[in-house]
C-alpha positions as CSV (number, residue, x, y, z in Angstrom):
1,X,348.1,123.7,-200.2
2,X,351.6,122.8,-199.0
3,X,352.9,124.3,-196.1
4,X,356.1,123.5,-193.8
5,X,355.2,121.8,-190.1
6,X,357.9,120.6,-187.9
7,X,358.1,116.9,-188.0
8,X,359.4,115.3,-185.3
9,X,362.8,113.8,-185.7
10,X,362.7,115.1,-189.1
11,X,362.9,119.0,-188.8
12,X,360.7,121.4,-190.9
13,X,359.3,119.9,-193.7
14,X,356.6,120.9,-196.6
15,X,353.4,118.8,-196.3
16,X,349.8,119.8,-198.1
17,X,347.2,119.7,-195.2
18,X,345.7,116.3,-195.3
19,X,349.4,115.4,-194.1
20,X,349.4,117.8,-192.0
21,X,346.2,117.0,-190.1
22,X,346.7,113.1,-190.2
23,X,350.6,114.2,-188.6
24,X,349.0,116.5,-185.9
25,X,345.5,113.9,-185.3
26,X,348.7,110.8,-185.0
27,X,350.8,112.7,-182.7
28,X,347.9,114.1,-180.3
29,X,347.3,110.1,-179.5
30,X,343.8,110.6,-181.8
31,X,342.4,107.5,-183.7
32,X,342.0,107.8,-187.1
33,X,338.8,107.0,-189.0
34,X,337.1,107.3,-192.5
35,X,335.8,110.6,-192.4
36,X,332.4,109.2,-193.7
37,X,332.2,107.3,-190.5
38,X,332.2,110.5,-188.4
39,X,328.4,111.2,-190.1
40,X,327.0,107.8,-190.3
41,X,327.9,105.9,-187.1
42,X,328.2,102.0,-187.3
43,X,324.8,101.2,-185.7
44,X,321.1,102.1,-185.9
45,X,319.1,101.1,-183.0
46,X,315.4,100.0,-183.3
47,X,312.9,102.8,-182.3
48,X,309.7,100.9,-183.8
49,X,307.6,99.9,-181.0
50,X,306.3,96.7,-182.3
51,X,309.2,95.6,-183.8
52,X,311.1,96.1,-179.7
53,X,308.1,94.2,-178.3
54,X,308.7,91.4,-180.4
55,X,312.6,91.1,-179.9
56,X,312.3,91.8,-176.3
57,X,309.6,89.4,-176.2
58,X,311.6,86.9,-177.9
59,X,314.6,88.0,-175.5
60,X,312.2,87.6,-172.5
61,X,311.7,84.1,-173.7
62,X,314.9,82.9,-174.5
63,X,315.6,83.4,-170.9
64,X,313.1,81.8,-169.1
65,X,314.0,78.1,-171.3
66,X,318.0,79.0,-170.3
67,X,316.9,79.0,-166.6
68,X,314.7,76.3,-167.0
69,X,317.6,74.2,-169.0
70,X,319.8,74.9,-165.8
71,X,316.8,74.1,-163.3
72,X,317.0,70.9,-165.6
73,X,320.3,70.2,-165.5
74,X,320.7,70.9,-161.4
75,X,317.6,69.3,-160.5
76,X,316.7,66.9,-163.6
77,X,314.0,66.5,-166.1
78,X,311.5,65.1,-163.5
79,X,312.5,67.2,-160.4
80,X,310.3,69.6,-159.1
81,X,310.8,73.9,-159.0
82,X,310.5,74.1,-154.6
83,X,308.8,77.8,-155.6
84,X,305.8,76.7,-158.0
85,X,305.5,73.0,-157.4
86,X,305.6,72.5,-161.3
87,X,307.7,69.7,-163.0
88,X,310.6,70.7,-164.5
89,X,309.9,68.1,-167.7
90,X,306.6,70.6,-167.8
91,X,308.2,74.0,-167.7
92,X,310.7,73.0,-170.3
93,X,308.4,71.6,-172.6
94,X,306.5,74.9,-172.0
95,X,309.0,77.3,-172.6
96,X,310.4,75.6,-175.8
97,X,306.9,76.1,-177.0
98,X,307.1,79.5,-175.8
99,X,310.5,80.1,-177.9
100,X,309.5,78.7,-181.1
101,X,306.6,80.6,-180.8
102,X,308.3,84.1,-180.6
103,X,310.7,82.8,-183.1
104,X,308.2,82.5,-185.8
105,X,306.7,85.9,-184.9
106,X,309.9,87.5,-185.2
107,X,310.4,85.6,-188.9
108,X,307.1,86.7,-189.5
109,X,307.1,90.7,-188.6
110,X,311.1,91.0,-189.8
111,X,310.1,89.1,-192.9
112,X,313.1,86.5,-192.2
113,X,313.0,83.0,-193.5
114,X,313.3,79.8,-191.6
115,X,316.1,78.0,-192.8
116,X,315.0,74.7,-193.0
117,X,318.4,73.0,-194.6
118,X,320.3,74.7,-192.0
119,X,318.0,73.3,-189.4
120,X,318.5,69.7,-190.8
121,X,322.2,70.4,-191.4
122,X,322.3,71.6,-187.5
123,X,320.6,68.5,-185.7
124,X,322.4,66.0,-188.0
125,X,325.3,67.7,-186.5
126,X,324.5,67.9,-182.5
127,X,322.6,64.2,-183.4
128,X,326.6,63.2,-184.2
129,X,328.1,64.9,-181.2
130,X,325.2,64.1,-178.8
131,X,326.3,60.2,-179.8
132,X,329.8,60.8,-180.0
133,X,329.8,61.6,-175.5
């Protein structure tokens, strides 16, 4: 249905009301989005129990080898944590054991698949820039 608004800096004019609305949403400062958007937001969080044990397991995981990597890197690979007495070379070897486990879980429960050209694609590729420093 067309019906006449006032349009700024161009007087009345005869719009139907999907102008109209889009007009009034623009000059109210809204942001417009796909009205299907407005029912179906853009993300569905994880409520299965199991399946947030194993990523926050995995999570949980993935940060212990990042601060052992920077224990590593501060203190070197035979330098010892002051707190636990435990060889750095040790702990990291540990919690890359640790990580592939809970990565191979995860590919399990998600039903994911291992890659295994990307993996070889991937080291070929650090192998080059690990030699190129």
């Amino acid at each position: 249905m067309s019906e006449a608004v006032d349009v700024k800096g161009h007087g009345r004019m005869f719009v139907d009301d999907h102008i109209k609305n889009l007009y009034k949403l623009i000059e109210s400062g809204g942001h417009v989005r796909p009205a299907a958007t407005f029912n179906d937001p853009p993300w569905h969080p994880i409520k299965n129990a199991v399946d947030l044990k194993h990523l926050g397991k995995l999570g949980e995981e993935v940060g212990e080898l990042g601060r052992i990597v920077s224990r590593t890197i501060i203190q070197g690979l035979d330098g010892i944590d002051p707190e636990n007495g435990k060889i750095n070379r040790e702990e990291l070897q540990n919690e890359i054991a640790d990580v592939i486990a809970n990565i191979e879980l995860c590919a399990q429960r998600f039903g994911l698949t291992v890659d295994h050209e990307r993996i070889r694609r991937k080291k070929a590729q650090q192998r080059a820039w690990h030699e190129a420093a």
